[in-house]
Each structure stands twice: as C-alpha cells, then as structure tokens.
C-alpha positions as CSV (number, residue, x, y, z in Angstrom):
1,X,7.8,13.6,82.1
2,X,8.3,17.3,80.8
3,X,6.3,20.1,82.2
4,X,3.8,21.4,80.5
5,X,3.5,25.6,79.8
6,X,0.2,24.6,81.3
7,X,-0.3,24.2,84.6
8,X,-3.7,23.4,86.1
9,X,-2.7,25.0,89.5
10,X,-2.5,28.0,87.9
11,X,-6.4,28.4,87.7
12,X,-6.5,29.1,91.4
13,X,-4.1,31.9,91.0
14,X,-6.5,33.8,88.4
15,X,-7.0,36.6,91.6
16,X,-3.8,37.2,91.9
17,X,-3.8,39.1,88.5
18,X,-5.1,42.1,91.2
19,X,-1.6,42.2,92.2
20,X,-0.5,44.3,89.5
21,X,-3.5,46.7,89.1
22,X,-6.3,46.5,91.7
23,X,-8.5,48.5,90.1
24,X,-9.0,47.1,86.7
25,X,-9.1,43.5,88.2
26,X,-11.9,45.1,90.4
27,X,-13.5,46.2,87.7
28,X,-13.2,42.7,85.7
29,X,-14.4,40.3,88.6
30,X,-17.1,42.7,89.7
31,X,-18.4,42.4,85.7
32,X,-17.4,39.2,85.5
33,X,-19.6,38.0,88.6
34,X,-22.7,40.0,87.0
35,X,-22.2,38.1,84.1
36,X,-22.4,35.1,85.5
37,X,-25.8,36.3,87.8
38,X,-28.8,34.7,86.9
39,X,-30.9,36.6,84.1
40,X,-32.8,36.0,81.3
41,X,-30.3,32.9,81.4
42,X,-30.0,30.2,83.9
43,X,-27.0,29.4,85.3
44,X,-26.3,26.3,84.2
45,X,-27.3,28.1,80.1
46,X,-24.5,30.5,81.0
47,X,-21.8,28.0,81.9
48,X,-22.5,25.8,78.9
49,X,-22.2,29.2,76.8
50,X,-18.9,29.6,79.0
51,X,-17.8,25.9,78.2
52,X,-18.3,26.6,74.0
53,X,-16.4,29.7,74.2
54,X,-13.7,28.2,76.2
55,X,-13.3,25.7,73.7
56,X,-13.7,27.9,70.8
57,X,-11.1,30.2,72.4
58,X,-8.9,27.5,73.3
59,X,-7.9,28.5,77.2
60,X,-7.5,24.9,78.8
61,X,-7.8,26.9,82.2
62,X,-11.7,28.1,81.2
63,X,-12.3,24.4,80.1
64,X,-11.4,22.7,82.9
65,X,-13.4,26.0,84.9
66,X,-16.3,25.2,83.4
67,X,-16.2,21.7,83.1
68,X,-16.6,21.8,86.5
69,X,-18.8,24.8,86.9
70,X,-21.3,23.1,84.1
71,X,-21.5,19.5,86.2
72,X,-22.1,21.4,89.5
73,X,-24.6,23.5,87.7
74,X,-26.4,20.0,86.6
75,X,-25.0,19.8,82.8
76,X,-25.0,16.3,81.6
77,X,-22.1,15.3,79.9
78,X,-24.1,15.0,76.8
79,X,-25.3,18.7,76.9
80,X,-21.7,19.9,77.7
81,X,-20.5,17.9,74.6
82,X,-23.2,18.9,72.8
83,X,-22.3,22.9,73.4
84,X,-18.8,22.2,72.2
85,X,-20.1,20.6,69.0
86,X,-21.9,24.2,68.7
87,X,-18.8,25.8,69.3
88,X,-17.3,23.7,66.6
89,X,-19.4,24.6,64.2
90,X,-19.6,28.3,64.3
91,X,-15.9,28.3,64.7
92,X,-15.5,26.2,61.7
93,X,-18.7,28.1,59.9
94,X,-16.8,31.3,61.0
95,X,-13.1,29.9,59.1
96,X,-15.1,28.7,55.9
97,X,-17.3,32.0,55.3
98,X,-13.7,33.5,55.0
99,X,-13.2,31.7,52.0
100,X,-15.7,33.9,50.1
101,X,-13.1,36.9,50.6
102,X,-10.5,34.7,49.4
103,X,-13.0,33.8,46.4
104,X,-13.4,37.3,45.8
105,X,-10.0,38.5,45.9
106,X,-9.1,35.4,43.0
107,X,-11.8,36.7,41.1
108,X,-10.8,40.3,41.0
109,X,-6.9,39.0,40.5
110,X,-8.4,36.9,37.6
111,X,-10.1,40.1,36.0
C-alpha cells in the first residue's frame, strides 16, 4: 500500500511546531487553550463548532482531533453529523453567493 502525505501520527507532533519559534507557538497554544475554555459556550458547543470548521477547512488532522474531542465531550454521532451538514451548507452557500459577482461581471461585459 502507498503512503499517504497524511499521516495520523503526525497529530501528536502538533507541539513540536515550538521547535522553530517558541514564542509564537506560546502565544498560539496559550490562545488556543482560552478558546477552547468554557464560556458563553459549552465545551462540547465548541468542539462541534471545531468539528464543522475542520471539515469546512479540510485538515484531516482537526477532524480526526475533534472527532474524538466531540465523543469525549458527549456529542452523539448524530449531532457531530449534523454540524458537518452545517458546515456543508455555508460552505456551499458561501461558493454559490459568488455566482452573483460572476452574474454581475456577465452583465456589465454584456452592456
């Protein structure tokens, strides 16, 4: 079987990005854990948002993340599905509403 580019093991090496520069991965996991704190969301309301946008964005590493993250946070497998369908839409609602600058740009050609 050929490799893959992506490699699940890969995930757990995410810290190591403070290899290179220290202080700006400081600054990025000290954020990114206040982020992640509970709020005016819940936990569990923040990794399904995390789960959408990781499909949305397409980062197979933040999927499987929060797949996880979203089960241990008590997600049911119909909510998590359910918040990708939401990502699905606004990313295809996003691609379509496009089409009116293409629309317009026709129109003004067409002139």
């Amino acid at each position: 079987m050929e490799k893959s580019y992506y490699d699940p093991r890969d995930l757990k090496k995410f810290g190591d990005i403070a290899d290179f520069e220290p202080k700006l991965a400081e600054k990025f996991f000290d954020y990114y854990g206040e982020v992640f704190k509970e709020g005016a969301l819940s936990a569990r309301e923040k990794s399904l948002i995390a789960l959408a946008v990781s499909h949305a964005t397409q980062c197979p590493y933040c999927i499987d993340a929060y797949t996880e993250d979203a089960l241990k946070k008590g997600a049911s497998e119909s909510m998590m599905m359910e918040a990708v369908h939401v990502a699905g839409a606004i990313k295809a609602g996003a691609t379509l509403v496009h089409g009116v600058q293409m629309m317009n740009k026709v129109k003004k050609l067409s002139m």
